[in-house]
VOPAGU-2260 file (C-alpha; in pm, 1 decimal, decimal comma):
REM VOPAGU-2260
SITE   aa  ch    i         X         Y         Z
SITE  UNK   A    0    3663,6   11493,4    5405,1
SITE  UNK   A    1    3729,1   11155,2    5247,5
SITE  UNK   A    2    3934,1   11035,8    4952,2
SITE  UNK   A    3    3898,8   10670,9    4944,5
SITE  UNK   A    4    4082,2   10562,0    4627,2
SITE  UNK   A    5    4142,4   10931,6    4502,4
SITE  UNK   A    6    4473,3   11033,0    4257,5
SITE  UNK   A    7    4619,1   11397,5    4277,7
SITE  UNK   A    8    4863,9   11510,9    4042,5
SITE  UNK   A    9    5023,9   11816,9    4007,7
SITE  UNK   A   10    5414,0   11725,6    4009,9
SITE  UNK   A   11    5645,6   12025,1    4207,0
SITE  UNK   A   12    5326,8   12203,0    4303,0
SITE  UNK   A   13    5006,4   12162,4    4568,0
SITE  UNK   A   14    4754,5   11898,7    4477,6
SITE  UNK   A   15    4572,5   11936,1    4776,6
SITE  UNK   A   16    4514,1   12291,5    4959,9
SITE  UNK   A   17    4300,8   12217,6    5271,1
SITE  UNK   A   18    4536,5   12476,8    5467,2
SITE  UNK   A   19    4383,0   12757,9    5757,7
SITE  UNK   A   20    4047,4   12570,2    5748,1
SITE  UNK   A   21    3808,6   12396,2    6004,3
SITE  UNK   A   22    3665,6   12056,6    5961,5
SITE  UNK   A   23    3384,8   11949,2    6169,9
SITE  UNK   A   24    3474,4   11587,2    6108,5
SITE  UNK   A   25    3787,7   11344,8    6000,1
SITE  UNK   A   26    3980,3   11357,3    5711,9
SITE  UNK   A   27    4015,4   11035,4    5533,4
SITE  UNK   A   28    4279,2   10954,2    5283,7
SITE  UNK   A   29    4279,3   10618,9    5117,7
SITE  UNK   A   30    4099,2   10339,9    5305,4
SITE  UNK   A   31    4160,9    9985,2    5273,4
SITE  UNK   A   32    4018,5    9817,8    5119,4
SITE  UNK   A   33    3824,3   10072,1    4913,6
SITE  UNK   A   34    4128,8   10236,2    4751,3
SITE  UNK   A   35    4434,4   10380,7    4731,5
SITE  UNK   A   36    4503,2   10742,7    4787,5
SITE  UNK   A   37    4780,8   10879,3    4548,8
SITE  UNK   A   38    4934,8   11238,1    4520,9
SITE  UNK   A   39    5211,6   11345,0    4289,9
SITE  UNK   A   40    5270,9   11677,1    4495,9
SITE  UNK   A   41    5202,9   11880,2    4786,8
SITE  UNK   A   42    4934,6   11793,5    5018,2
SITE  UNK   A   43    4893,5   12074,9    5270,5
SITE  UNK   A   44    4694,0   12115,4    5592,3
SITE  UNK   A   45    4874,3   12357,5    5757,6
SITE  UNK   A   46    4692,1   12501,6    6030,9
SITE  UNK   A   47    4426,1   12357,9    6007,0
SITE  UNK   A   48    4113,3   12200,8    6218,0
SITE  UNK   A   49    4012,0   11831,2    6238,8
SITE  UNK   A   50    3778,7   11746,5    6486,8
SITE  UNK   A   51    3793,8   11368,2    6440,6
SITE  UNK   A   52    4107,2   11168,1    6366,5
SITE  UNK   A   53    4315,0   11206,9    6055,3
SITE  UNK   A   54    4419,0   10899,7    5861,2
SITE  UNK   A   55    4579,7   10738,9    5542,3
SITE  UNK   A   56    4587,9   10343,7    5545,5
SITE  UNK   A   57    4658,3   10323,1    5216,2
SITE  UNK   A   58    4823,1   10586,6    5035,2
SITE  UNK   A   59    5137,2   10665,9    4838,4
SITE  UNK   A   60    5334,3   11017,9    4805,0
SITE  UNK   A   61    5463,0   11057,4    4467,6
SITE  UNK   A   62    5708,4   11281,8    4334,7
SITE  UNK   A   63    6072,9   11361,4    4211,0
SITE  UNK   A   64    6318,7   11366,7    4458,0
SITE  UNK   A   65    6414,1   11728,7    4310,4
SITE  UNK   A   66    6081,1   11817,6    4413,6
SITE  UNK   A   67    5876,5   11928,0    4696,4
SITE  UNK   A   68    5639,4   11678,0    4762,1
SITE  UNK   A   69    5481,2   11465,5    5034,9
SITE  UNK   A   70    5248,1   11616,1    5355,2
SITE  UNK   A   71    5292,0   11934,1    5457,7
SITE  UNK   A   72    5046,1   11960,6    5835,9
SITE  UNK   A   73    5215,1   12201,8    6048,1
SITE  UNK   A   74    5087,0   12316,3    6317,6
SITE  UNK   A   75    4757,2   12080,7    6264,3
SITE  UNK   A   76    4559,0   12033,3    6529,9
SITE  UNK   A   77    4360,6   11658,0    6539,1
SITE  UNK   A   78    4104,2   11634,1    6822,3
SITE  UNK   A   79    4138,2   11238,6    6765,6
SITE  UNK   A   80    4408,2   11055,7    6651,5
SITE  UNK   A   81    4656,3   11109,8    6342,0
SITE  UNK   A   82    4757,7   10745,7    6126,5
SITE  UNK   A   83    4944,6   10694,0    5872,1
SITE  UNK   A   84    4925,6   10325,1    5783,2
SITE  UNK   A   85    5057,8   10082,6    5486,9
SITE  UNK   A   86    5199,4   10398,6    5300,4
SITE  UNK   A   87    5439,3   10542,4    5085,2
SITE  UNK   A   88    5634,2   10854,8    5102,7
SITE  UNK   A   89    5877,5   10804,9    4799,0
SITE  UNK   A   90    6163,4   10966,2    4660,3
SITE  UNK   A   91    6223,7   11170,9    5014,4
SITE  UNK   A   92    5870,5   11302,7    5054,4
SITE  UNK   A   93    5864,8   11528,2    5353,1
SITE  UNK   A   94    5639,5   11464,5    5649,4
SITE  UNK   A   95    5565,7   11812,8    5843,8
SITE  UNK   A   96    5419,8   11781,1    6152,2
SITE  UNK   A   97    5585,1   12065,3    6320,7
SITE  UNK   A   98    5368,8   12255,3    6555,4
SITE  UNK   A   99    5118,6   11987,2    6530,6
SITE  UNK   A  100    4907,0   11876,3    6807,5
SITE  UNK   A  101    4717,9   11558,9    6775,1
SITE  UNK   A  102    4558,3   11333,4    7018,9
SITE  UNK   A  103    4760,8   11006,5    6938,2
SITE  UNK   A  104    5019,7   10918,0    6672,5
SITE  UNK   A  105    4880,9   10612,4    6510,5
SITE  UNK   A  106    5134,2   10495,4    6229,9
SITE  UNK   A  107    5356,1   10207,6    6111,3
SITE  UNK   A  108    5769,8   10218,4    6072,8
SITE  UNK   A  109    5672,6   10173,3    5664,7
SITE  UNK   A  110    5491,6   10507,6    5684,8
SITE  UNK   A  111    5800,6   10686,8    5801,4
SITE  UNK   A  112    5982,9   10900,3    5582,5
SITE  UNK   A  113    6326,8   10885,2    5505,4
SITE  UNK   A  114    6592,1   11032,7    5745,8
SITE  UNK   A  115    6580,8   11402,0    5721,4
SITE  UNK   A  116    6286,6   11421,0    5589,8
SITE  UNK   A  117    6041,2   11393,3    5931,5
SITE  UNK   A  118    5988,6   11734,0    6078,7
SITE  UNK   A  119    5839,6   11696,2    6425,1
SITE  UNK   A  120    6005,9   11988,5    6591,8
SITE  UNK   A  121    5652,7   12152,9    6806,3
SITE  UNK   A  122    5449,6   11820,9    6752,5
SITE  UNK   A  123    5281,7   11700,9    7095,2
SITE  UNK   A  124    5022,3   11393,7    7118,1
SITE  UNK   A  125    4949,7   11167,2    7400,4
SITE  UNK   A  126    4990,3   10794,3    7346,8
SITE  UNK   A  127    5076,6   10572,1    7005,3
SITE  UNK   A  128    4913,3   10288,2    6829,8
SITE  UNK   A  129    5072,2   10015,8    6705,3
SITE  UNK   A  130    5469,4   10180,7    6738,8
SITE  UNK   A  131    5493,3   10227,8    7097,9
SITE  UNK   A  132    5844,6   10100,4    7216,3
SITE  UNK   A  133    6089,0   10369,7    7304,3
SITE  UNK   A  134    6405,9   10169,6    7093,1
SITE  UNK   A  135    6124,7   10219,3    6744,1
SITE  UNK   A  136    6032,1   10593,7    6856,2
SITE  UNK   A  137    6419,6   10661,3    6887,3
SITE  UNK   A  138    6494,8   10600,1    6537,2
SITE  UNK   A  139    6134,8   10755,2    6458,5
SITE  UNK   A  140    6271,1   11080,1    6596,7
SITE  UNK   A  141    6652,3   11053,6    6445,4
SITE  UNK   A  142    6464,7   11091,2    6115,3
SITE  UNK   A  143    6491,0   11468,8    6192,5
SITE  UNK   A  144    6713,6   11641,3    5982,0
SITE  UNK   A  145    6855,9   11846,7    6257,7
SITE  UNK   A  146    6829,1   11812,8    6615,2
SITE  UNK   A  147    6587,2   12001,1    6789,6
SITE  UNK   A  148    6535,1   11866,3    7166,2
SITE  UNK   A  149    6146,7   11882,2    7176,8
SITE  UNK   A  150    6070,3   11546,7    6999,2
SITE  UNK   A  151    6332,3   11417,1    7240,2
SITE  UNK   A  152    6145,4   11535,0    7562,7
SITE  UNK   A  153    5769,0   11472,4    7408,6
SITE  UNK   A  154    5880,8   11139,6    7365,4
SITE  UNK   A  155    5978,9   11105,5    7676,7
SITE  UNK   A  156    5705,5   11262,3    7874,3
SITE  UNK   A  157    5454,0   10993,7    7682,1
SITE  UNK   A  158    5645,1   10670,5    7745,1
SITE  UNK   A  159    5682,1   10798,0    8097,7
SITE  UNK   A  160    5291,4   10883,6    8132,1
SITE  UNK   A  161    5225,5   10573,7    7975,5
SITE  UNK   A  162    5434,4   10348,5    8235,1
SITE  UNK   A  163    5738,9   10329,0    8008,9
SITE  UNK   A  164    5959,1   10499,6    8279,6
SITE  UNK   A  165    6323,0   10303,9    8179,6
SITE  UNK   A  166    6226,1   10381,1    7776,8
SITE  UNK   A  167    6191,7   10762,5    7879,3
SITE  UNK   A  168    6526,2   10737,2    8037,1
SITE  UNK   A  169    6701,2   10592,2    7734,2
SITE  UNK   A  170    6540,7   10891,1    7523,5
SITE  UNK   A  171    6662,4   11159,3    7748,2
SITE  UNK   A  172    7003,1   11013,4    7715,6
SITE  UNK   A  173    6986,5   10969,9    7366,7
SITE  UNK   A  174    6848,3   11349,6    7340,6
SITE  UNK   A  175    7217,6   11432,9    7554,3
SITE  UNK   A  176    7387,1   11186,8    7253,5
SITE  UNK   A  177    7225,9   11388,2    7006,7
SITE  UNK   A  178    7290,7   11733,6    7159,0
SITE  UNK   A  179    7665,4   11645,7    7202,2
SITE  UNK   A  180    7718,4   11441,4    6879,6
SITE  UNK   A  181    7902,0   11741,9    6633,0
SITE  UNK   A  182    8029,2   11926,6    6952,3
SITE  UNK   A  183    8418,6   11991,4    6973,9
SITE  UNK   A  184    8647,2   11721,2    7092,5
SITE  UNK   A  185    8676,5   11847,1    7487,8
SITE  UNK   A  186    8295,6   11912,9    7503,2
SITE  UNK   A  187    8206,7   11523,1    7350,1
SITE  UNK   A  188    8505,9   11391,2    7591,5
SITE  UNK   A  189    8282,1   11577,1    7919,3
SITE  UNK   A  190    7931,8   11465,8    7785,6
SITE  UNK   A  191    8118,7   11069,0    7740,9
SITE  UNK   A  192    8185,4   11123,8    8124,8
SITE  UNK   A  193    7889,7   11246,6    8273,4
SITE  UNK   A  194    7714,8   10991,5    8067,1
SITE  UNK   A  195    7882,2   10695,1    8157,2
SITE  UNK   A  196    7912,2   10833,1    8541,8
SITE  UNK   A  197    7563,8   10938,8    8542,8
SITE  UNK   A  198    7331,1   10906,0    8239,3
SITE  UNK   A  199    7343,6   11292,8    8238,9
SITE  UNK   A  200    7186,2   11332,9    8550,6
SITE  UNK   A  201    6889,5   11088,9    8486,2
SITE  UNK   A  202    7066,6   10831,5    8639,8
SITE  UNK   A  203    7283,5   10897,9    8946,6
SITE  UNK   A  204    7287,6   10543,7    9114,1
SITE  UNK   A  205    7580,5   10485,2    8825,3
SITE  UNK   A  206    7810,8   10695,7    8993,4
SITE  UNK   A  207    7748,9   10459,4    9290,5
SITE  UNK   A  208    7869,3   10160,9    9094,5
SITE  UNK   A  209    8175,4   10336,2    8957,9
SITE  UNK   A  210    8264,1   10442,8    9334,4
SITE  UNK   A  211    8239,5   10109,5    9464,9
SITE  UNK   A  212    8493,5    9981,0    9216,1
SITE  UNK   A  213    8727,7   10290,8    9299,5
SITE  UNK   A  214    8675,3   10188,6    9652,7
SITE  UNK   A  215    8702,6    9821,2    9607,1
SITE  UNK   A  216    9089,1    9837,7    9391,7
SITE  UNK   A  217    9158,8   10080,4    9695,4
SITE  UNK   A  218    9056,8    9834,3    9953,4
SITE  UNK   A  219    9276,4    9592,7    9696,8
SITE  UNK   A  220    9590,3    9802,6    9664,6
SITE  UNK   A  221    9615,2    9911,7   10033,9
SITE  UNK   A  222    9576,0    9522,3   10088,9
SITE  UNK   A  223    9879,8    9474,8    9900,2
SITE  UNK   A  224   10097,9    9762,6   10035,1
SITE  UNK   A  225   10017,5    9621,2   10350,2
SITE  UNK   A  226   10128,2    9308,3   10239,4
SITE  UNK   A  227   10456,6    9453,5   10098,4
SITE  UNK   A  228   10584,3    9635,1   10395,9
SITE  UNK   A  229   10498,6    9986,8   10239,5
SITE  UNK   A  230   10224,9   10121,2   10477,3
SITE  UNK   A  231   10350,8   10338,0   10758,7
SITE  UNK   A  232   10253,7   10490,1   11064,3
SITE  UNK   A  233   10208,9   10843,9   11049,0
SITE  UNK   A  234   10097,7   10975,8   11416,0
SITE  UNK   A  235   10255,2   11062,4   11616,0
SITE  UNK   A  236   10518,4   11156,9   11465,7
SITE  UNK   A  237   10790,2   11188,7   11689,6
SITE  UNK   A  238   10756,1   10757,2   11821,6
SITE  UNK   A  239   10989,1   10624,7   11560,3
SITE  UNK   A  240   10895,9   10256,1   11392,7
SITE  UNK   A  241   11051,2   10035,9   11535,4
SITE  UNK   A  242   10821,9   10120,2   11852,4
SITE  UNK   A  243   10499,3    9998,8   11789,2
SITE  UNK   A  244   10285,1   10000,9   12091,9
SITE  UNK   A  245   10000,9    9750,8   12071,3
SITE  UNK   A  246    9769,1   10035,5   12150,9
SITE  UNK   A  247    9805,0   10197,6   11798,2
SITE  UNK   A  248    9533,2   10211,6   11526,0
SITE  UNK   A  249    9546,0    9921,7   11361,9
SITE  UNK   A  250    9525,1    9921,6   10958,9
SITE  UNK   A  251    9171,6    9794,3   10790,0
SITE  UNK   A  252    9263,0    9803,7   10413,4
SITE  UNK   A  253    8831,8    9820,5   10338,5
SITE  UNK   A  254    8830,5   10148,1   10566,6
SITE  UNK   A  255    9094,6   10305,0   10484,3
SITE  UNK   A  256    9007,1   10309,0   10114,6
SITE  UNK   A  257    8671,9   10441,5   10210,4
SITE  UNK   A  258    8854,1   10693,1   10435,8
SITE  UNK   A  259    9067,4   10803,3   10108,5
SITE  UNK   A  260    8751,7   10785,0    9885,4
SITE  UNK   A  261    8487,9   11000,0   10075,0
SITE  UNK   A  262    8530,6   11341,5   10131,3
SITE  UNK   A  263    8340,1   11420,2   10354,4
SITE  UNK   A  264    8395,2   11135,6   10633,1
SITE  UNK   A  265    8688,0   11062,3   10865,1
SITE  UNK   A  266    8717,7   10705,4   10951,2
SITE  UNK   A  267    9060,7   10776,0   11124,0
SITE  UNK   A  268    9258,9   10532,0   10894,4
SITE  UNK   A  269    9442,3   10796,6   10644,5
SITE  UNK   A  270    9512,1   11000,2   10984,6
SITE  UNK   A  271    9710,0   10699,5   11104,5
SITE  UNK   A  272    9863,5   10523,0   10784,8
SITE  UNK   A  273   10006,1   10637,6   10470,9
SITE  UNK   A  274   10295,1   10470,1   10182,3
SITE  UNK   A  275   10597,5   10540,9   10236,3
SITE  UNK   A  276   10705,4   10678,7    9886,3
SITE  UNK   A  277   11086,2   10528,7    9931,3
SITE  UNK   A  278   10963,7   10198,9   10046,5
SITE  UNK   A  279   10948,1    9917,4    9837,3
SITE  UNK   A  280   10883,5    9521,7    9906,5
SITE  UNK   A  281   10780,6    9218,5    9729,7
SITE  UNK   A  282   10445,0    8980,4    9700,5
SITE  UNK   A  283   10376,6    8652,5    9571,3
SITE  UNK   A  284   10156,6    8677,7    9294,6
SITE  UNK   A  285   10068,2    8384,6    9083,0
SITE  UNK   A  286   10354,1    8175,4    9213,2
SITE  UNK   A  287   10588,5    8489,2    9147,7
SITE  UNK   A  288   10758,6    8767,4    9346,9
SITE  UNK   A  289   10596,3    9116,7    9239,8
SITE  UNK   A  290   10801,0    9441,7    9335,1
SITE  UNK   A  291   10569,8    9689,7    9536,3
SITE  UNK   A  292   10645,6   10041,8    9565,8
SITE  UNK   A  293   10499,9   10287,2    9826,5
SITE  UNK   A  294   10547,3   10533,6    9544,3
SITE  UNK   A  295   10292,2   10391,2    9296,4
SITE  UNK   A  296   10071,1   10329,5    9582,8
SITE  UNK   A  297   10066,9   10704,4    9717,5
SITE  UNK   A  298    9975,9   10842,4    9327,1
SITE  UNK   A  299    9727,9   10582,0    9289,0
SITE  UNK   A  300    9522,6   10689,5    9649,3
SITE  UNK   A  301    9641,6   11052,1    9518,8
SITE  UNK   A  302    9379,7   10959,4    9202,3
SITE  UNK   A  303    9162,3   10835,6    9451,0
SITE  UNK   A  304    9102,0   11130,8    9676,8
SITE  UNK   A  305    9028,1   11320,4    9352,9
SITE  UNK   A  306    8789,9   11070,1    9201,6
SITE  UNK   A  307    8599,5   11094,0    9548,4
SITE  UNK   A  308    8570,4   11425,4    9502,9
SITE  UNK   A  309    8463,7   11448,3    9136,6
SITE  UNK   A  310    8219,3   11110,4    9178,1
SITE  UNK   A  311    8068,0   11306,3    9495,6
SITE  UNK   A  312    7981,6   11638,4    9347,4
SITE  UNK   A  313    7850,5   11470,8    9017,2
SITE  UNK   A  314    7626,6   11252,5    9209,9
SITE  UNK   A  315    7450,2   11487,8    9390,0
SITE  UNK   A  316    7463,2   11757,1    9106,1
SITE  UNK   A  317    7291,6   11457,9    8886,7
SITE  UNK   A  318    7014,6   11338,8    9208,3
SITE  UNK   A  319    6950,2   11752,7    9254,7
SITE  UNK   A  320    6908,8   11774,9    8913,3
SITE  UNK   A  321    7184,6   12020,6    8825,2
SITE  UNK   A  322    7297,2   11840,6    8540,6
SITE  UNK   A  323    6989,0   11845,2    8396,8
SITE  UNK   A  324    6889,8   12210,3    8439,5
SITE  UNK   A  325    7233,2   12331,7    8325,5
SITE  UNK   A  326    7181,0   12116,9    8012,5
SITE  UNK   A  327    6849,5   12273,4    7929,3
């Protein structure tokens, strides 16, 4: 079936009805440089055949925008690829492709329709053409005028098959963006935190980051109490301060934060050492004397212990792929 240069009119209504049929071949529509291929209506292929590739390098959808116009191919199924190339879809023509299942998605950004008028919910394909970069396919799929996670995960399953395994990353997180992006204020404060801890469980090494700097401003702030005169002994309990035997554990700032931080490991630092919440004393910082209290250390390694919890379940919730299951 080939219209190379053809003009369809029939404004608010089908000019082409090629739905429900079989077509032992490819279906043409405009072909440079023999032609344009022009409709002023709708051109449907819904449910239908191709057993070549489906194309339109040239072609321009016409139509009101108060009307229903543009291509109308759900569930198609293309044995070869499906372009659309160098063409028009004016005045908020609709592209349907839901349900569709072709064997490559050949088209250009100019081909694209205007946002909410792609409908790609269903549509699966294997590679792309010239559009092939997960940052262009992102705003491909936004185009949607609802948010249906399918083109999301299609997307991603391609770039990933195709090598792109960082691009199919950044689409699952953008599918999380998308799911969360009307949700009520709590749920959209949650999804902010398990995406910037953990790329919503598709990538857990974050939370490693954010623990080392929790673990580093621990190693920093012990450092200081030290410093300050805040930091006592804690066992036993009954040898009062002002005996210190040379045989007791000594403080190291770095291990004691990791002692506070980790839940499940006991470096025997915290056992030893903790602020003394009615101890105060004074640094030199920048040539000035800062006031330290044991009392603002002991609620910041309070925040500590907690965020060593919380960082510890949500990394290995997001490298078990909890996250990810509970979110489907």
């Amino acid at each position: 079936m080939t219209f190379p240069g053809g003009r369809f009119v029939n404004p608010n209504n089908t000019s082409i009805a090629a739905s429900l049929v079989r077509i032992g071949g490819s279906v043409i529509l405009g072909v440079e440089p023999f032609g344009d291929f022009q409709s002023d209506g709708a051109v449907e292929f819904l449910g239908t055949h191709i057993a070549g590739v489906f194309l339109i390098s040239s072609g321009k959808f016409a139509g009101k925008t108060t009307e229903r116009h543009g291509l109308f191919a759900g569930g198609l199924e293309v044995n070869g690829s499906f372009g659309t190339q160098n063409t028009d879809l004016q005045n908020g023509a609709t592209l349907d492709l839901s349900g569709a299942s072709v064997l490559g998605m050949n088209d250009d950004e100019r081909s694209w329709p205007q946002a909410g008028k792609l409908l790609i919910d269903g549509l699966t394909y294997t590679g792309f053409g010239v559009v092939k970069n997960a940052r262009s396919r992102l705003r491909w799929v936004s185009l949607q005028p609802e948010f249906h996670p399918q083109p999301y995960r299609e997307l991603a399953k391609v770039l990933r098959a195709n090598g792109d395994d960082a691009g199919a990353v950044s689409v699952l997180i953008a599918e999380q963006d998308a799911r969360y992006q009307n949700s009520y204020l709590l749920r959209r404060i949650w999804a902010g935190f398990l995406k910037t801890t953990v790329g919503y469980g598709h990538e857990p090494l974050l939370t490693i980051i954010w623990a080392s700097m929790v673990v580093l401003l621990g190693w920093l702030m012990v450092t200081v109490g030290a410093r300050a005169g805040v930091m006592r002994r804690t066992w036993p309990e009954s040898i009062p301060n002002s005996e210190s035997g040379s045989d007791y554990e000594r403080l190291h700032p770095l291990l004691y934060s990791l002692d506070v931080f980790l839940p499940f490991v006991n470096l025997h630092q915290e056992h030893y050492w903790w602020p003394d919440a009615g101890a105060a004393g004074e640094i030199a910082l920048f040539n000035r004397k800062v006031r330290f209290s044991g009392r603002m250390l002991r609620y910041y390694l309070w925040l500590q212990i907690i965020a060593g919890w919380l960082l510890s379940a949500i990394f290995i919730a997001g490298v078990t792929g909890l996250i990810r299951t509970f979110e489907d």
